[in-house]
N, CA and C atoms as an extended XYZ file, in Angstrom:
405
Properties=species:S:1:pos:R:3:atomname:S:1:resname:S:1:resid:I:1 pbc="F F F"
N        44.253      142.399       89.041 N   UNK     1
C        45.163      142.063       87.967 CA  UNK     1
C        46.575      142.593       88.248 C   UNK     1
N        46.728      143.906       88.729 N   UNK     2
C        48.065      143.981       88.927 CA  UNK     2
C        48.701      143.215       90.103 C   UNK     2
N        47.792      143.097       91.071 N   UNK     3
C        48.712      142.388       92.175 CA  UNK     3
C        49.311      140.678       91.545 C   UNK     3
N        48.183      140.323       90.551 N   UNK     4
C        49.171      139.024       90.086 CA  UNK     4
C        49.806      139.234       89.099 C   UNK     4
N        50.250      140.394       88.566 N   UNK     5
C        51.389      141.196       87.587 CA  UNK     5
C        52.701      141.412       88.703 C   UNK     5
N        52.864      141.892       89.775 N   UNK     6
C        53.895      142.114       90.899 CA  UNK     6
C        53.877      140.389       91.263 C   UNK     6
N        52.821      140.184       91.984 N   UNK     7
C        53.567      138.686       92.334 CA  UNK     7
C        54.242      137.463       91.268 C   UNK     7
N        53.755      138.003       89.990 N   UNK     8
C        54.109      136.779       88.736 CA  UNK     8
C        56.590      137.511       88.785 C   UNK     8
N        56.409      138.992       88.794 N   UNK     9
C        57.627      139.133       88.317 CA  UNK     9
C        58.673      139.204       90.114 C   UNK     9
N        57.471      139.070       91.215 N   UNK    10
C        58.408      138.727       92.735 CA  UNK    10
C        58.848      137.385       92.353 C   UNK    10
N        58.437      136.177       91.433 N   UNK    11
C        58.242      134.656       91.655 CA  UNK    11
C        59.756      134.387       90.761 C   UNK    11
N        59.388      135.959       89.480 N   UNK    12
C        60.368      135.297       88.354 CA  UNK    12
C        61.615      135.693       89.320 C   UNK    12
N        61.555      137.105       89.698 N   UNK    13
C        63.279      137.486       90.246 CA  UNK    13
C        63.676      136.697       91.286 C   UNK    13
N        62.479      135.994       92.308 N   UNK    14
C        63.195      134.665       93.254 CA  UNK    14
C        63.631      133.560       92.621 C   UNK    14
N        63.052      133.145       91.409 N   UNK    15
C        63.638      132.226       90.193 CA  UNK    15
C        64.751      132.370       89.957 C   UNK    15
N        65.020      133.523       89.619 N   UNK    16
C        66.888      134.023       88.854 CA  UNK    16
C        67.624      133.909       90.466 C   UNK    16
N        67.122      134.370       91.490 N   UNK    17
C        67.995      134.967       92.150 CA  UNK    17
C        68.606      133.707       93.412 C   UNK    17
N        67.735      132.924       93.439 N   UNK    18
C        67.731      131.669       94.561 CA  UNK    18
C        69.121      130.722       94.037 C   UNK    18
N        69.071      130.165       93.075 N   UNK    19
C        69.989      129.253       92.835 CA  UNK    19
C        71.524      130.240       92.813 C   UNK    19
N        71.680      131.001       92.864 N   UNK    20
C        73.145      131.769       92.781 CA  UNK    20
C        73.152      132.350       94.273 C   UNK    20
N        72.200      132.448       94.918 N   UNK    21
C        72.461      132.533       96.086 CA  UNK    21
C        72.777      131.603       96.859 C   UNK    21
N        72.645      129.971       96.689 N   UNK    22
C        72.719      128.872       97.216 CA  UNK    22
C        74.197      128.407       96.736 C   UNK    22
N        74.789      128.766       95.667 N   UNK    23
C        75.944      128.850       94.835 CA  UNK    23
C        76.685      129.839       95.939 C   UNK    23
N        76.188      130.602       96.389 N   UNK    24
C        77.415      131.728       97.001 CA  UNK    24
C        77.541      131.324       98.091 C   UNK    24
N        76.343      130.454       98.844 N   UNK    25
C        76.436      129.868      100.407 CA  UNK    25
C        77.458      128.790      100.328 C   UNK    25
N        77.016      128.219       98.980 N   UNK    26
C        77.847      126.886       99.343 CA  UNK    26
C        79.288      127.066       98.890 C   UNK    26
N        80.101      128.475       98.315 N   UNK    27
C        81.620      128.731       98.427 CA  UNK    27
C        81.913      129.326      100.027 C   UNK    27
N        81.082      129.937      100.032 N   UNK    28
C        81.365      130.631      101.910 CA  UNK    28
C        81.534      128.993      102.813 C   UNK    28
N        80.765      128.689      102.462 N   UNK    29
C        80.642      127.256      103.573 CA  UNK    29
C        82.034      126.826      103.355 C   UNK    29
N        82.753      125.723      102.011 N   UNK    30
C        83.614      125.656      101.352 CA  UNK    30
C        85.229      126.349      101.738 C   UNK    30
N        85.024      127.691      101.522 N   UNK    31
C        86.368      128.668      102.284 CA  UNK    31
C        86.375      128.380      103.784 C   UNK    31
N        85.184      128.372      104.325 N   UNK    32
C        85.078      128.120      106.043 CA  UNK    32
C        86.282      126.560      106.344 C   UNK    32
N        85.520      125.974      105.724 N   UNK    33
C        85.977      124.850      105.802 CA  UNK    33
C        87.711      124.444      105.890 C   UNK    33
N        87.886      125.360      104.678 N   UNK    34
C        89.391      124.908      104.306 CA  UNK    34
C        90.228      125.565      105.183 C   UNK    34
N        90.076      127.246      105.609 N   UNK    35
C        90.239      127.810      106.745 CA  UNK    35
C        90.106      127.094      108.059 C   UNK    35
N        89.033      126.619      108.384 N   UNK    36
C        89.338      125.739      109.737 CA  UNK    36
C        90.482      124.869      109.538 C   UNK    36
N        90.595      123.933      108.257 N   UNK    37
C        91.502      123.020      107.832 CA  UNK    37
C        92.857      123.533      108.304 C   UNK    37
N        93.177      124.499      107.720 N   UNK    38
C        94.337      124.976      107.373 CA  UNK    38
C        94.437      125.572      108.950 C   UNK    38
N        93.673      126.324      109.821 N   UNK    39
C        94.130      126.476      111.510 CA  UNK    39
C        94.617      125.409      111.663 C   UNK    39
N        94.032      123.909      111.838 N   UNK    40
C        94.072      123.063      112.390 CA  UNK    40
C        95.319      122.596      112.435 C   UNK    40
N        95.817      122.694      110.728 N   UNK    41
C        97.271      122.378      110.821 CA  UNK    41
C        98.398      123.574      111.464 C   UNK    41
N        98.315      124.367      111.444 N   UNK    42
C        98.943      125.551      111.834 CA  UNK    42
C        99.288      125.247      113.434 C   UNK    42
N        98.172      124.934      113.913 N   UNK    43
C        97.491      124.597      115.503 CA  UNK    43
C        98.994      123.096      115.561 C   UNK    43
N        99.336      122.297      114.966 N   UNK    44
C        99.855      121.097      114.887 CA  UNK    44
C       101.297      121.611      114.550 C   UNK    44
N       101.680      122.411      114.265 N   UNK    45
C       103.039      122.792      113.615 CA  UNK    45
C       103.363      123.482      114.702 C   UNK    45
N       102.805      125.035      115.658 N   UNK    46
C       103.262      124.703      116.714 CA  UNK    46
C       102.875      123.872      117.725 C   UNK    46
N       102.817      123.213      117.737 N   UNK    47
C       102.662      122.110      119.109 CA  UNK    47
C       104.051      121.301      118.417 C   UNK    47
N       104.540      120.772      117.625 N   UNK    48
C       105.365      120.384      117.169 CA  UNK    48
C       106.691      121.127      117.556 C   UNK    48
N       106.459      122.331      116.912 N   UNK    49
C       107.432      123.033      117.299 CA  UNK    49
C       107.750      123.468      119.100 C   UNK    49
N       106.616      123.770      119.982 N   UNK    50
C       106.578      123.568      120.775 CA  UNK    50
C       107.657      122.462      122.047 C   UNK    50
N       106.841      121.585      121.519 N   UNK    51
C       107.256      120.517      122.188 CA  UNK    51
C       108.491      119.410      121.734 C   UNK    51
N       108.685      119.971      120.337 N   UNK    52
C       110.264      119.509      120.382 CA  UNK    52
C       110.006      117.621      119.453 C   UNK    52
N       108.818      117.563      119.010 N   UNK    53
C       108.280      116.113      118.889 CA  UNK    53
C       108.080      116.385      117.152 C   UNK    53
N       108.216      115.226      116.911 N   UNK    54
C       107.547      115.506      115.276 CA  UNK    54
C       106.072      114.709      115.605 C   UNK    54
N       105.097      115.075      114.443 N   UNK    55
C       103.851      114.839      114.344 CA  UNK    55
C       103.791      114.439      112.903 C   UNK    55
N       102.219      113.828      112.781 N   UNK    56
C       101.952      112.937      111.256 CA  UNK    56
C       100.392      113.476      111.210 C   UNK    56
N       100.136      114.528      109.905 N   UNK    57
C        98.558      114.340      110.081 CA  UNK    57
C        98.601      113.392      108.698 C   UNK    57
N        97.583      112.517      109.573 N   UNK    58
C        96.706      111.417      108.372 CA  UNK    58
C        95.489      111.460      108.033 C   UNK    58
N        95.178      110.390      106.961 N   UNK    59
C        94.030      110.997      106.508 CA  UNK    59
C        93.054      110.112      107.654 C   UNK    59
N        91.989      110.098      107.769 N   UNK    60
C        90.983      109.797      108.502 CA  UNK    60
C        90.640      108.051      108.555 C   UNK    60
N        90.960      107.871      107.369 N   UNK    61
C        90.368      106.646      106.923 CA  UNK    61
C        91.726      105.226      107.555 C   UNK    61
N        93.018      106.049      107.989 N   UNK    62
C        94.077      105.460      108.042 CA  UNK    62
C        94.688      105.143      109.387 C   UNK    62
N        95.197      104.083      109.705 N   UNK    63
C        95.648      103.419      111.051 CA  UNK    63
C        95.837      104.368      111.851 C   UNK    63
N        96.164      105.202      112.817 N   UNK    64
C        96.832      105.930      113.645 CA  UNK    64
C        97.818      105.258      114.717 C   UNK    64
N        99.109      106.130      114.342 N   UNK    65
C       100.421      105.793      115.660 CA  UNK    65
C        99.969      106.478      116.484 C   UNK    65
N       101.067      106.264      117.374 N   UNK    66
C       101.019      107.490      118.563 CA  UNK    66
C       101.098      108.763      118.507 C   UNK    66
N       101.796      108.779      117.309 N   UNK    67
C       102.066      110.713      117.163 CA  UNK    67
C       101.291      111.438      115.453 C   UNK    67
N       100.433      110.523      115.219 N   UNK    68
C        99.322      110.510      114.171 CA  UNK    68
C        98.216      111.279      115.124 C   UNK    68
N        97.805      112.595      114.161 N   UNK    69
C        96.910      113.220      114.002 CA  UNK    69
C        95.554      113.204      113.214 C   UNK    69
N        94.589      113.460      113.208 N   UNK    70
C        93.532      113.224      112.356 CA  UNK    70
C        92.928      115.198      112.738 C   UNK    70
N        92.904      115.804      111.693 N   UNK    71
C        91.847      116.757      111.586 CA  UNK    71
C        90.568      116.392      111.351 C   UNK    71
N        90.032      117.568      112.441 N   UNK    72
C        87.953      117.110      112.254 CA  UNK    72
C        87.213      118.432      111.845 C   UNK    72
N        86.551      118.271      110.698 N   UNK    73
C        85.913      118.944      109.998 CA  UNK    73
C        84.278      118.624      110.160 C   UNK    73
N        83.896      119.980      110.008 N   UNK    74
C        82.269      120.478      110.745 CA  UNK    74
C        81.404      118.835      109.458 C   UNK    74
N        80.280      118.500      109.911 N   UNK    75
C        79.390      117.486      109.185 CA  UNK    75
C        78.946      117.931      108.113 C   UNK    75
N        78.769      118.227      106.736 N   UNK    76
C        79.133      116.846      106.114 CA  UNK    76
C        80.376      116.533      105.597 C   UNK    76
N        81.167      117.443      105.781 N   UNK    77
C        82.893      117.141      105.102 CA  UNK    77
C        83.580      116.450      105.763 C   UNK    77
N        84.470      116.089      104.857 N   UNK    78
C        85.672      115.284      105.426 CA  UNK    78
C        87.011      115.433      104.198 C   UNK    78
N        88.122      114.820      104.753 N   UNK    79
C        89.033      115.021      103.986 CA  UNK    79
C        90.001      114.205      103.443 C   UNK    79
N        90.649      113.565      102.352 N   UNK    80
C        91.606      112.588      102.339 CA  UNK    80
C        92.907      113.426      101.721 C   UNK    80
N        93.879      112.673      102.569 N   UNK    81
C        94.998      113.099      103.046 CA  UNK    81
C        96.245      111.848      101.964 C   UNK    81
N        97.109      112.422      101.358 N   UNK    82
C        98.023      111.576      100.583 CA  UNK    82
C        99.269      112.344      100.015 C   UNK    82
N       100.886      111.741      100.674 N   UNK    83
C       100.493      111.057      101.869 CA  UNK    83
C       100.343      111.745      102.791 C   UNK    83
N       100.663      110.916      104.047 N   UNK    84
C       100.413      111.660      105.259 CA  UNK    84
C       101.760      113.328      105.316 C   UNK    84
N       100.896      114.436      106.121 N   UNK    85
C       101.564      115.541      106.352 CA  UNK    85
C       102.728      115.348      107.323 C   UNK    85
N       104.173      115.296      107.068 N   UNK    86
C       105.208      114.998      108.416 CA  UNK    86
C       105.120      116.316      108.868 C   UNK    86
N       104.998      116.367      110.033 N   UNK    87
C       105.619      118.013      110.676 CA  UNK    87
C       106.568      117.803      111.532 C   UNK    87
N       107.558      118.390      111.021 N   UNK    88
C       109.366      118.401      111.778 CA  UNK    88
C       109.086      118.897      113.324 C   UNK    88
N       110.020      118.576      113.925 N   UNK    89
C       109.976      118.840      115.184 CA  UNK    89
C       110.446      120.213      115.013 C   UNK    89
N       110.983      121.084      114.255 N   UNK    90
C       111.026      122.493      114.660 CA  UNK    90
C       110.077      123.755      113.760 C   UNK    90
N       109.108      122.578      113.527 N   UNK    91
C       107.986      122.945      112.508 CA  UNK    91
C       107.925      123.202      110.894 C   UNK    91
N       108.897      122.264      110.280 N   UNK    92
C       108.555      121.819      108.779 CA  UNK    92
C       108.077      121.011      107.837 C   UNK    92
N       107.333      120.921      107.396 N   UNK    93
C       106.166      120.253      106.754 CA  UNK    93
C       106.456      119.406      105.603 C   UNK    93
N       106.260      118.382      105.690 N   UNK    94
C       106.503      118.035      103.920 CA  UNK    94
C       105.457      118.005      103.006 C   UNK    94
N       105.540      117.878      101.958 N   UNK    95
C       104.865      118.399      100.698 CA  UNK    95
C       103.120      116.957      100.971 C   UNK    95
N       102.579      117.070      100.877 N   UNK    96
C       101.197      116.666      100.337 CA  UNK    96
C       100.139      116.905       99.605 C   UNK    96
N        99.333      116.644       99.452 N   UNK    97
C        97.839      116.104       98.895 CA  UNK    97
C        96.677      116.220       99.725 C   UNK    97
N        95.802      117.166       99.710 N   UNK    98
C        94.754      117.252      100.337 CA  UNK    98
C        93.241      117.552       99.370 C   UNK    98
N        92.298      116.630       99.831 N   UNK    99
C        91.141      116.766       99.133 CA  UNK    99
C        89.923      117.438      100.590 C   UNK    99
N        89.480      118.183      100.020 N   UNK   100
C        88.111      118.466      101.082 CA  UNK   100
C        86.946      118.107       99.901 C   UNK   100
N        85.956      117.545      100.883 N   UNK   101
C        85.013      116.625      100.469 CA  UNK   101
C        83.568      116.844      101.380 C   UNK   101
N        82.274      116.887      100.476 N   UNK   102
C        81.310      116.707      100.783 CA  UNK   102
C        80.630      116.102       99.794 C   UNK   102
N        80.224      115.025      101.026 N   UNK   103
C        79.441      113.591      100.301 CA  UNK   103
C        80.300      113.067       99.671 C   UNK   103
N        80.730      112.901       98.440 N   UNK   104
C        81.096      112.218       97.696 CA  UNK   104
C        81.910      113.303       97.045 C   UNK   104
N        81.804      114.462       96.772 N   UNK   105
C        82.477      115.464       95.752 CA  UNK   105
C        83.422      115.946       96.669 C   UNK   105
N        84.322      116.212       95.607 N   UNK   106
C        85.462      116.741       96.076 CA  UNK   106
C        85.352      118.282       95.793 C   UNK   106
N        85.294      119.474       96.312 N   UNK   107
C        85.216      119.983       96.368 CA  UNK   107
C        86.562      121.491       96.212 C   UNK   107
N        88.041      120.680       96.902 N   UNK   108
C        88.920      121.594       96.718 CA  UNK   108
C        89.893      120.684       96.769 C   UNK   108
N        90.901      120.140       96.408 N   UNK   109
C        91.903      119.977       95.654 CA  UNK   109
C        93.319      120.967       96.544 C   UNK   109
N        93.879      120.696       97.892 N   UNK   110
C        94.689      121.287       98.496 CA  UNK   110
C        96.103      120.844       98.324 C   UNK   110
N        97.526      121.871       97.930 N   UNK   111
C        98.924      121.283       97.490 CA  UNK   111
C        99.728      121.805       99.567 C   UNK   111
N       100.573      121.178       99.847 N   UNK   112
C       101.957      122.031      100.477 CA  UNK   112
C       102.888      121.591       99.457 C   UNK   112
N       104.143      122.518       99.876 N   UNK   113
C       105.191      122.695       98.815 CA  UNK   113
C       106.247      123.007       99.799 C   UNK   113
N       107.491      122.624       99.789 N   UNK   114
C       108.580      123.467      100.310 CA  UNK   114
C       109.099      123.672      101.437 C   UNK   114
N       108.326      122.175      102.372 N   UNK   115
C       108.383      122.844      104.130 CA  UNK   115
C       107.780      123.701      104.370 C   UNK   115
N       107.154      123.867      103.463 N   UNK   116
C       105.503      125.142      104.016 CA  UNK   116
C       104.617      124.099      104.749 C   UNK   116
N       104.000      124.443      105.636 N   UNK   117
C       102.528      123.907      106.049 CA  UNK   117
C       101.576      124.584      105.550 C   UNK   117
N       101.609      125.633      104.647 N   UNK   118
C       100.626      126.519      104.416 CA  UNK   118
C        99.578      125.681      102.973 C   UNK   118
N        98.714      125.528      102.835 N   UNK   119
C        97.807      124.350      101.736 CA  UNK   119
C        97.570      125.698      101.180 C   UNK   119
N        97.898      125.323       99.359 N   UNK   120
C        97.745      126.412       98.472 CA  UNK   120
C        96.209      125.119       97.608 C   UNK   120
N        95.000      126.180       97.079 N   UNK   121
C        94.724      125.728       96.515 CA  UNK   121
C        94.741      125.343       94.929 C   UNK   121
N        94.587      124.301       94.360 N   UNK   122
C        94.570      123.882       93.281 CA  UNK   122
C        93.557      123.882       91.986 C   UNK   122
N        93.830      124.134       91.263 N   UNK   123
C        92.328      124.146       89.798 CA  UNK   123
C        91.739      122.570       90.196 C   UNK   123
N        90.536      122.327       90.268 N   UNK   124
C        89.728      120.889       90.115 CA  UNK   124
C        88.995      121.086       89.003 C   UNK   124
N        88.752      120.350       88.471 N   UNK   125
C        87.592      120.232       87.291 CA  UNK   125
C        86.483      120.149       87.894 C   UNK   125
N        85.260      120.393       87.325 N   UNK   126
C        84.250      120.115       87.724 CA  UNK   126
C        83.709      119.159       87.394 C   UNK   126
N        83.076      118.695       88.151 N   UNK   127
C        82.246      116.887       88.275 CA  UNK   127
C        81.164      117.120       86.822 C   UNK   127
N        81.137      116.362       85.946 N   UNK   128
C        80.226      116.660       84.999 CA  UNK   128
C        78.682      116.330       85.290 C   UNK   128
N        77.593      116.997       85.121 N   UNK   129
C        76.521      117.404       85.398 CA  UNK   129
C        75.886      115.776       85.573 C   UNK   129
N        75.015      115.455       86.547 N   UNK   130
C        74.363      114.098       86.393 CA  UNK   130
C        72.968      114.037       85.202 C   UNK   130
N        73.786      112.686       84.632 N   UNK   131
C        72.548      112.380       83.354 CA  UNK   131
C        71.082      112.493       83.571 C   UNK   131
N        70.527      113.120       82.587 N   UNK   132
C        69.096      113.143       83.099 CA  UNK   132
C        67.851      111.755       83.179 C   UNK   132
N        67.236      111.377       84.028 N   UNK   133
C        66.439      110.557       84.410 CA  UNK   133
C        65.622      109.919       83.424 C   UNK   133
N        66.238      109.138       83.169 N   UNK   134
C        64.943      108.269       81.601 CA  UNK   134
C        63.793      108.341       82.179 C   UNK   134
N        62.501      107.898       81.849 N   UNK   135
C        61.043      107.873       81.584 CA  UNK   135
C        60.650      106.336       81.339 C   UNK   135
């Protein structure tokens, strides 16, 4: 009897404790993400600056020139870009719109401002809960 008294309250505290742990993986994953994001552009501003060239990151889904960039983000994310990021040839940025995305949700909501390249994040709402399954 006691051992299914310990295993009934091991079952309840993996109950409480699982879903907020899957909640904390999936902001770590999330920050990873936007962090790679945000190298990537950093990585593009000097090379810009570098080389004396201006550059365009676009979003993924969109034509590419010659001096159009596309950032690549780990599977399942991706990102849409609006509009495209200009980066000056002596490395200044103009203002955009960045969404990071898995599956379908948007997940973070990214601003530049000011000839910054630096992506500040933004408040998103949260996606409202999916309706429950009729019978």
């Amino acid at each position: 009897m006691e051992i299914l008294i310990v295993l009934a309250i091991f079952a309840l505290a993996t109950a409480i404790i699982m879903p907020s742990t899957a909640r904390m993986l999936d902001q770590a994953t999330a920050h990873a993400v936007f962090f790679e994001f945000q190298r990537q552009v950093s990585d593009l501003r000097r090379e810009a600056n570098r080389t004396g060239q201006p550059l365009r990151l676009i979003d993924p889904a969109a034509e590419p020139g010659p001096d159009d960039r596309v950032a690549i983000l780990r599977e399942p994310w991706r990102y849409t870009l609006a509009p495209p990021l200009e980066i000056a040839a002596g490395g200044a940025c103009s203002s955009t719109t960045a969404n990071l995305l898995t599956g379908d949700q948007v997940v973070m909501t990214l601003k530049t401002q000011d000839g910054d390249c630096r992506f500040m994040r933004q408040a998103t709402t949260a996606a409202p809960p999916p309706a429950p399954a009729s019978r």
